[in-house]
Structures are given as C-alpha cells and as structure tokens.
N, C-alpha and C positions, 0 to 999 in steps of 0.2 A: 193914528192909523196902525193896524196890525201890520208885524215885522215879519209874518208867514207867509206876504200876499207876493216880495221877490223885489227888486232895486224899479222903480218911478222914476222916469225919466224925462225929461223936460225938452218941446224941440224950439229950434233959433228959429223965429220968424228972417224972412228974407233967404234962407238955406233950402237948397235943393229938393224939388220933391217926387218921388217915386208911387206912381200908384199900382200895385200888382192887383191881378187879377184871384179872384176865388172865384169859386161854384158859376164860371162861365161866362165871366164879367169881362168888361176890356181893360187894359193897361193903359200908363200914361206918363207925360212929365209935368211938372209943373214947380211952381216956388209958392214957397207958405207964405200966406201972408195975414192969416191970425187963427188965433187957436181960442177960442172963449168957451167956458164951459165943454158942453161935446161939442160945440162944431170948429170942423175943420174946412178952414177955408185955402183956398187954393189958384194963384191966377194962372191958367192953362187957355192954350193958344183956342181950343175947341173942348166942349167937354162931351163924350160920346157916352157917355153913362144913360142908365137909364133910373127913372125912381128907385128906390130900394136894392139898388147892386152892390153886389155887398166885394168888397178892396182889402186891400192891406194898405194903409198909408205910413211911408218910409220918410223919412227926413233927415238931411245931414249929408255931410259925404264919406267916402267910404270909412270902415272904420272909428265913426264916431257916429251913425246916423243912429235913429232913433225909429218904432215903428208900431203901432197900433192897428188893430180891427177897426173898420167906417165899415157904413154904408151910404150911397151917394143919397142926397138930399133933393138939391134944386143946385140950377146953371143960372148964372148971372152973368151981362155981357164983361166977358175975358175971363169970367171966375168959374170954380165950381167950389159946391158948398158940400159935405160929409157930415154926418152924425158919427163919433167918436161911441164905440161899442166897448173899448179896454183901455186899459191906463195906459199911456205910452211906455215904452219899454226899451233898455238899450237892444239893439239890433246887430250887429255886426259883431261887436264886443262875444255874442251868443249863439254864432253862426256855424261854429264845428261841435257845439257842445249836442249831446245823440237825442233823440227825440224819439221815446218809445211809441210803435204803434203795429198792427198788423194788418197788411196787405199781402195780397197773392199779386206776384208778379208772373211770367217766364222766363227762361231762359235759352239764350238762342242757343242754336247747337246741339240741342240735349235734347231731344222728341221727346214727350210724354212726360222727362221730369219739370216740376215747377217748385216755388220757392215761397216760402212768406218773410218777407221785411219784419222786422222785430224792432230796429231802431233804425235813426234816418240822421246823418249829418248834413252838411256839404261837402265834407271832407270823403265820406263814405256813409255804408249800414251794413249791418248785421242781418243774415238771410238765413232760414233753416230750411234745409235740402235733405231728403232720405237718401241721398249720396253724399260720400266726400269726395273734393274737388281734385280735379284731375292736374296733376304737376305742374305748377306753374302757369295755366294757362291761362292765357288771359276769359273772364266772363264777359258776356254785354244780357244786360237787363234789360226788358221790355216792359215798360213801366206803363200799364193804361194809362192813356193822357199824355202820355211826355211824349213829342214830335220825333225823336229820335233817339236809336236804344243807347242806352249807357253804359261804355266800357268800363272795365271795373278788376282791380287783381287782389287773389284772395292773399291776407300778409298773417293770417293764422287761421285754424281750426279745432272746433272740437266735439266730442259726442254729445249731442244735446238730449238724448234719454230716447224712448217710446221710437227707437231706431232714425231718429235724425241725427243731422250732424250741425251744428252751427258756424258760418261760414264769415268769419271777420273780412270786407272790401273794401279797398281803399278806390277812388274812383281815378280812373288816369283823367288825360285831360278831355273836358267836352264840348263838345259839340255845342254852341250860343244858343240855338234853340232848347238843348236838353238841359243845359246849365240855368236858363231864362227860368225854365220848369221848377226843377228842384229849390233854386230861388225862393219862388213862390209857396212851396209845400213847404220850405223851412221856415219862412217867415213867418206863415200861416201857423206853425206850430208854438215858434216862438211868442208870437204874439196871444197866442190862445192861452196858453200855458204858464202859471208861477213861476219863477225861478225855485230854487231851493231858499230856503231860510240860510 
C-alpha cells in the first residue's frame, strides 16, 4: 500500500456509531456490527435513509473514533447496511487539524462587507475580508446551511495582498445546532481528504 494515501484505520465492531449527514441526508445512532469489504453494517433502532444517501460513518468514542465516506445501501429489520466509499480514517485524533477550502460566508454587523473561508477547523478558520477587524470584537459568521451563526474572536491578523486582510478565528463556544454543523463539514473534510505523508 502507498505511504502518500495518510494513517488507515481500523473500527471495533460492537463500538458506538455516528451517522452524519452530507449533501441533505439524515443523521443517526447506531452500533457497528460488521464491517466486511465496503459494507458497513449498522444495528440502528429505524433506519430513515434513503438508497444512495450519501453519510459520514463515525465509530468509536470520543477521541479514538474512527470515520469514513458510505452511502446507504439497503435496511434490514434493526439494521442498516452502507457501501464504504473511503478508507476508514482516525477522526477525532484530526479534528482541529485546518482544512483548506473556499466559501463565501457573511458577516453579521457589517452591511455589504462579506468574507471567504480559506481553511476550516473545529477549533476555528481563517477568513479574508477587504477590511481589518475592528478591536477586539467579537464576529458571528453566517454560515449557509449552518442553523445558527457562529461566534467567533479574531486572535491575529494580517495583509493578505490585492487589498484584503486575513483574519485568524478562534470559535468561542457554540450553539449544539452550529457545532452539530461544523461536525459534519469537518468530518466530511477529514474523511475526504489524505492526511499528509
């Protein structure tokens, strides 16, 4: 196996199982109860999926869980069944590590100015703004898709060229529903994504 592709990770059958949602899908709990080739099997009380919904399936518990790209398969009574799309991958282990990408988000408080994401934690991201951030103040981000905006405090800045500025956020605490969100977009990163060599 090539050493370029990032650390393979292996999940405990019987261990906790998290299904997040992508591209509009539903969430869920359940426990793993085998993992053969790609499929991922799962005994969950109901399964609300539909053919081809495409997940994040999480496993483990905090700090040691593990987490792969499915998409759902087929429901068997108490189970549901996934097609494994990525290598399982440590998860949690990878969770404040930055995930570059570019969105436009806004910004509340600020008419007319808006922001593009550049990289994405859970700890925080990096935003470029044709302004620099006013003293100390706290931000909140309007994330399309995310239920509620995300507080956020800048803890450095700098000139980012072609008259922006790059804005370092650390995120204070949030909101279950917005935290639920970011969850999801990091996983989703994570799981997409190589580690480094």
């Amino acid at each position: 196996m090539d050493d370029d592709i990032g650390p393979i990770a292996k999940p405990v059958i019987g261990a906790p199982a998290v299904v997040i949602p992508r591209a509009g899908s539903t969430g869920g709990r359940g426990t793993l109860v085998a993992d053969r080739l790609f499929a991922i099997v799962l005994a969950v009380p109901h399964a609300p999926w539909q053919y081809g919904d495409e997940v994040i399936v999480s496993v483990g518990e905090q700090g040691a869980a593990v987490a792969a790209l499915a998409r759902f398969r087929e429901a068997r009574p108490g189970e549901a069944v996934f097609t494994r799309q990525s290598p399982w991958r440590p998860f949690d282990r990878r969770s404040f590590d930055r995930y570059p990408l570019r969105f436009a988000i806004a910004l509340a408080g600020a008419p007319g100015l808006s922001a593009t994401v550049i990289d994405l934690s859970l700890g925080g991201c990096a935003i470029e703004v044709a302004a620099p951030p006013a003293d100390d103040e706290p931000v909140r981000l309007h994330w399309p898709g995310c239920p509620a905006p995300i507080a956020a405090r800048v803890v450095r800045h700098r000139p980012a060229g072609a008259g922006l500025h790059a804005w370092h956020l650390r995120f204070e605490p949030l909101d279950p529903a917005a935290r639920a969100f970011l969850i999801a977009l990091v996983a989703e990163l994570a799981a997409a994504k190589p580690s480094a060599p």
